[in-house]
N, C-alpha and C positions, 0 to 999 in steps of 0.2 A: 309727289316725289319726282325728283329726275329721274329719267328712264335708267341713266345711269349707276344710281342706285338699285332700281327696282332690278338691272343686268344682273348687281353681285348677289341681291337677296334671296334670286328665283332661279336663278343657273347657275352662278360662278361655285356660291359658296355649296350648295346639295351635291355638285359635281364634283367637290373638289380641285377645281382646275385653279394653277397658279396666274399671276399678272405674266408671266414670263411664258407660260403655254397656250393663252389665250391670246397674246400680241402675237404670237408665230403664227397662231391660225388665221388672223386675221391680219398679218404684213403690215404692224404697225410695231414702230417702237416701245419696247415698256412703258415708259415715262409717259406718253402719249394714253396709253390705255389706262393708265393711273390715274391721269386725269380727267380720261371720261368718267371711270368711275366715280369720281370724286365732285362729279356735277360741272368740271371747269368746260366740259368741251359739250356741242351741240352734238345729237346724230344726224349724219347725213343721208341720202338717199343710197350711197354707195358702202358706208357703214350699216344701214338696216340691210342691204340687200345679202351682206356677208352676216352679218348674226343670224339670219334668215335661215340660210345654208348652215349652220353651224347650230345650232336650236331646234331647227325644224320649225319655224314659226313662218310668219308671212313680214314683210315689208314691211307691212301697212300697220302691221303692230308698233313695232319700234317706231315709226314716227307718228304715229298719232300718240304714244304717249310725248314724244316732244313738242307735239302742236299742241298738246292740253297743260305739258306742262308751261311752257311759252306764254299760252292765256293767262295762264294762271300768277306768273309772274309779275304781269304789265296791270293786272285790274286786281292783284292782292284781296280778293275776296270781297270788294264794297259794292261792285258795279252792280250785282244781283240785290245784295240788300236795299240800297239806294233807289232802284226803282222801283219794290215790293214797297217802299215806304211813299214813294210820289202817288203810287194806286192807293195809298191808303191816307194820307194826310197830302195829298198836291196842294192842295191854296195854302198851306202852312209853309212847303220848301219854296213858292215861289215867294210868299211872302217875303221870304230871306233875301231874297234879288230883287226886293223892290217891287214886285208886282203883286199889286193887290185883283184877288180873282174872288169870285162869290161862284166854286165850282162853272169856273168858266172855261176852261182849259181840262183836255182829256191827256192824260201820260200816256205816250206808246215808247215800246223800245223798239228800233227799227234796227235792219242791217243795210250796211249801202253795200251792194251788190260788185259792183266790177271792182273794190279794192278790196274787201272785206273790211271794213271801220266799221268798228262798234263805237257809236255815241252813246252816252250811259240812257237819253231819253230825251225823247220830243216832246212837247208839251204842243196839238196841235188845239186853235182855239176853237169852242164851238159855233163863238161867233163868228162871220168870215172878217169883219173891221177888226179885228186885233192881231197881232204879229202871231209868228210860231215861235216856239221859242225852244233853243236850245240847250239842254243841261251836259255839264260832263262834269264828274266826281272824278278829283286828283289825288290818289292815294300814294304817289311814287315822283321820284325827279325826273322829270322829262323836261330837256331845253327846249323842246319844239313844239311844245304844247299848245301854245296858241297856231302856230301853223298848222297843226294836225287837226286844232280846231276850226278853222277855216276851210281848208280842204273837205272837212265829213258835211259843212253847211254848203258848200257849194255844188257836192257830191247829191247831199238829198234834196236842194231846190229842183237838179240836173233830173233826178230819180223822180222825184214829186212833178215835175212839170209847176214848179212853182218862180214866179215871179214876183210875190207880194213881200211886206216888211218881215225880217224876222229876224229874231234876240238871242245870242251868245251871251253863254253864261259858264264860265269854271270857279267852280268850289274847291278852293284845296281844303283838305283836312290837317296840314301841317305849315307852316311859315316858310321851312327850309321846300316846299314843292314850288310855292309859289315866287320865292326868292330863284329858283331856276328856271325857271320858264322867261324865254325870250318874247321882245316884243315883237306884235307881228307886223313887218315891212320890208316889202319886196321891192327894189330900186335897180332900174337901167343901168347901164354904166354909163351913158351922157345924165342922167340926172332928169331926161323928159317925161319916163313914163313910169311910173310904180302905183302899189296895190299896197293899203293901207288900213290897219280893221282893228277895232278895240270891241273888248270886251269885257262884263261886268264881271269883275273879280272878288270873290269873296276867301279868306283865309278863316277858316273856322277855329283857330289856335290866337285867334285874336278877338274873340268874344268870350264872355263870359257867361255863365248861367242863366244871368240874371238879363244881359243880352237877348238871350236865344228866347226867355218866357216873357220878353215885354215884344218880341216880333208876334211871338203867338207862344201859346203854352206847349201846342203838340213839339214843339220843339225841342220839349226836356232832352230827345231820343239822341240829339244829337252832343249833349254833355258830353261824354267820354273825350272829346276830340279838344273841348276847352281847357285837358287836364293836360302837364306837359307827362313823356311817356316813363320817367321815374318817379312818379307819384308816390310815396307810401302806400302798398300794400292792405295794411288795414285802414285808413282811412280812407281808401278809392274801395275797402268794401263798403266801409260806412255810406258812403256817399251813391254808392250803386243802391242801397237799400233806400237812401231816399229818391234816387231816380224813378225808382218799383212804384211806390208811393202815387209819387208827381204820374204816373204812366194809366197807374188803376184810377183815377180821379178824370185824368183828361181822354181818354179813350175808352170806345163804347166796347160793350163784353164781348163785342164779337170778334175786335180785332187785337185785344190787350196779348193773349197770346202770339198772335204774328210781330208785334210791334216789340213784345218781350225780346223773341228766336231773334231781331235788329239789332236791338239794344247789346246782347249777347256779343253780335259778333264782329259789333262795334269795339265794346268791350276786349275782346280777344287782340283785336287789331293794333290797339293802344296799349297794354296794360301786357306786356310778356310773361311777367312774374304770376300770371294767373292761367290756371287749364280752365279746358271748357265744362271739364265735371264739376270741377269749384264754382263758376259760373253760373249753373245749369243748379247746383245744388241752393243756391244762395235765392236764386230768383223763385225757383217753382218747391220750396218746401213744405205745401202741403200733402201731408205723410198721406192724408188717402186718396190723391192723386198721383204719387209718384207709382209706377210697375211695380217696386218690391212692397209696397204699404197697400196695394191691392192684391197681392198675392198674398201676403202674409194675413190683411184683415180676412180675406177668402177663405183661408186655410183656418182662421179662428171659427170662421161662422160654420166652417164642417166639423170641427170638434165640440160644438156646443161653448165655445166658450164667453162669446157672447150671449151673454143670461140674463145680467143686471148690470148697473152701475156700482162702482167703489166710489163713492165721493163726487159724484157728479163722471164720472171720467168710464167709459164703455173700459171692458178688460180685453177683447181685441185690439183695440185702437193704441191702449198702453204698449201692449207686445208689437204692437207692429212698428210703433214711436222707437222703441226698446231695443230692439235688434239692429232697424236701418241705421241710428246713430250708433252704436257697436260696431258694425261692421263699416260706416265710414272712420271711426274712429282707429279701428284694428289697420285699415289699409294707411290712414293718412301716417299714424306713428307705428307701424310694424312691429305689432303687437299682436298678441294672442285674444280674440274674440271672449276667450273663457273669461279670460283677468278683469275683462272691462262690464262682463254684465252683471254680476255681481254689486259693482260700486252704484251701476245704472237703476237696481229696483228700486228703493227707497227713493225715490224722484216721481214727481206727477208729470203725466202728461203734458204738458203747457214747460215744466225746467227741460223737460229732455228735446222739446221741441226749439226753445230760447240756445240749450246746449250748443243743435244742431248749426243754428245761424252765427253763433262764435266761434264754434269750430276752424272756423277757414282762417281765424287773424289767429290762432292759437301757433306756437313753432314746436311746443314739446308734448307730448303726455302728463308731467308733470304742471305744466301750464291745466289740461282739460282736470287734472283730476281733482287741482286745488280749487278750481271753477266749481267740481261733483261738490266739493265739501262743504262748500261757502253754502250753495242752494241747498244741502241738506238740515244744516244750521237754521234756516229759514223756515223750512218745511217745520223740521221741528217746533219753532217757534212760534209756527203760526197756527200747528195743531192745538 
């Protein structure tokens, strides 16, 4: 959040103080204060040091919330993902830039020191005959991207004490990042001496699927970014459910969860029309792994009520399937929990589970409940 919001959520609005009483205390124009509020203005070092006084807080509050939200701005959430994935599939992302490694290359995320430049990640090699090679993930429009990427490779040879070969590489994740980004060239005003540097550009809004699994498979992860960002809703769940798929297949069990939390928040990045519960519910729907499908199965096994099987199907396992999709279902259509479990008993395990994963492309109640009736007909049928 801007600190500026977090101002009216935690002081302005508890205290009841007006724009018009809070601009006097602090000898600024209303209009001006409105706009902090409202995220258009930065705080300063002399505007933290007056909320400070007026608060009772420190300085060092109010701007570190703007140095976090600032961060926060410029790397839009990838930078962290993005290297969590080069530690866990590297010879796959470099694959993407041309270079083929047989784990030959170690990911570090470094800081270069006297400017503070975050590079997304260093790739340095184990062997010493091969270049270093640098990655930066473009999630935003920056014209000066290739000079900010020069400067951090010059900044870490400087830091590194290195003098040997080494690889510039930007990935944009959009067409419109990589269409702003200038070329990088620095020229004299007589025309004798300039500084001149390219680098391997990839735009990942320019490949497709089927792209990204013939460089390497571990690459499904980076789907999301080949869909444009008004995709259809239910088809972009469709399609996340076969990412899940493609993800459990190519990645070992120990890392399918990390590569999942990735995918996720890739996901979010691209796709606005989706929260991160829809998200989060779609991917990880195994009822006895989720928090409440462990507490609720917990709570059957201290009532006795796991005893036996109904039909192949544990009778905890049913109640806990039972309830979790009721109460998504009560939250998603703002309904009454009572109304919906009722329709929910006559359903086995495995519809109410199928329920859960159509849930998210559902827009009414009336949509879920004509879904309940269709699979009842079935049940029936099949008894």
């Amino acid at each position: 959040m801007h600190p500026g919001q977090i101002l009216k959520k935690l002081y302005i609005d508890p205290q009841n103080l007006s724009i018009s009483e809070l601009s006097s205390m602090l000898g600024m124009k209303p209009s001006a204060v409105s706009r902090l509020i409202k995220g258009q203005h930065s705080f300063t070092s002399e505007l933290s040091l007056k909320l400070a006084h007026i608060f009772q807080t420190t300085p060092e509050f109010w701007l570190s919330l703007q140095m976090n939200y600032d961060q926060s701005e410029t790397s839009r959430g990838t930078d962290d993902p993005f290297y969590k994935l080069m530690k866990i599939s590297g010879d796959a992302m470099l694959k993407l830039i041309g270079i083929q490694s047989n784990d030959d290359y170690e990911p570090r995320a470094i800081v270069l020191k006297e400017k503070r430049l975050y590079p997304d990640i260093v790739a340095f090699p184990k062997n010493k005959d091969r270049e270093i090679i640098m990655i930066e993930f473009q999630g935003y429009k920056e014209p000066m991207m290739q000079y900010m990427m020069a400067s951090k490779i010059i900044m870490m040879c400087t830091q590194e004490n290195y003098t040997g070969p080494i690889l510039g590489a930007i990935v944009y994740t959009d067409e419109a990042c990589k269409k702003a980004s200038l070329p990088f060239a620095i020229n004299s005003q007589s025309g004798r001496f300039w500084i001149k540097g390219q680098f391997i550009e990839i735009d990942l809004s320019r490949y497709s699927e089927k792209d990204l699994i013939d460089i390497d498979k571990q690459l499904i992860i980076l789907a999301p970014f080949t869909l444009p960002k008004n995709f259809p809703k239910d088809e972009y769940i469709r399609k996340c459910r076969e990412w899940k798929k493609q993800i459990d297949l190519n990645y070992s069990q120990k890392t399918v969860k990390e590569i999942i939390n990735i995918l996720s928040l890739f996901i979010l990045d691209r796709q606005r029309n989706m929260n991160r519960k829809e998200v989060q519910t779609m991917f990880n729907f195994d009822i006895s792994q989720t928090l409440v499908g462990k507490e609720l199965l917990e709570e059957g096994e201290k009532k006795g009520e796991i005893k036996g099987e109904i039909k192949g199907e544990k009778k905890g396992e049913k109640k806990a399937a039972t309830k979790l999709i009721a109460k998504l279902m009560a939250k998603k259509f703002n309904i009454s929990i009572r109304n919906i479990l009722p329709r929910l008993y006559p359903l086995r395990t495995n519809d109410i589970m199928d329920l859960g994963e159509n849930i998210l492309s559902m827009n009414t109640f009336e949509e879920a409940y004509q879904w309940i009736n269709n699979r009842k007909k079935l049940v029936r049928v099949g008894a």
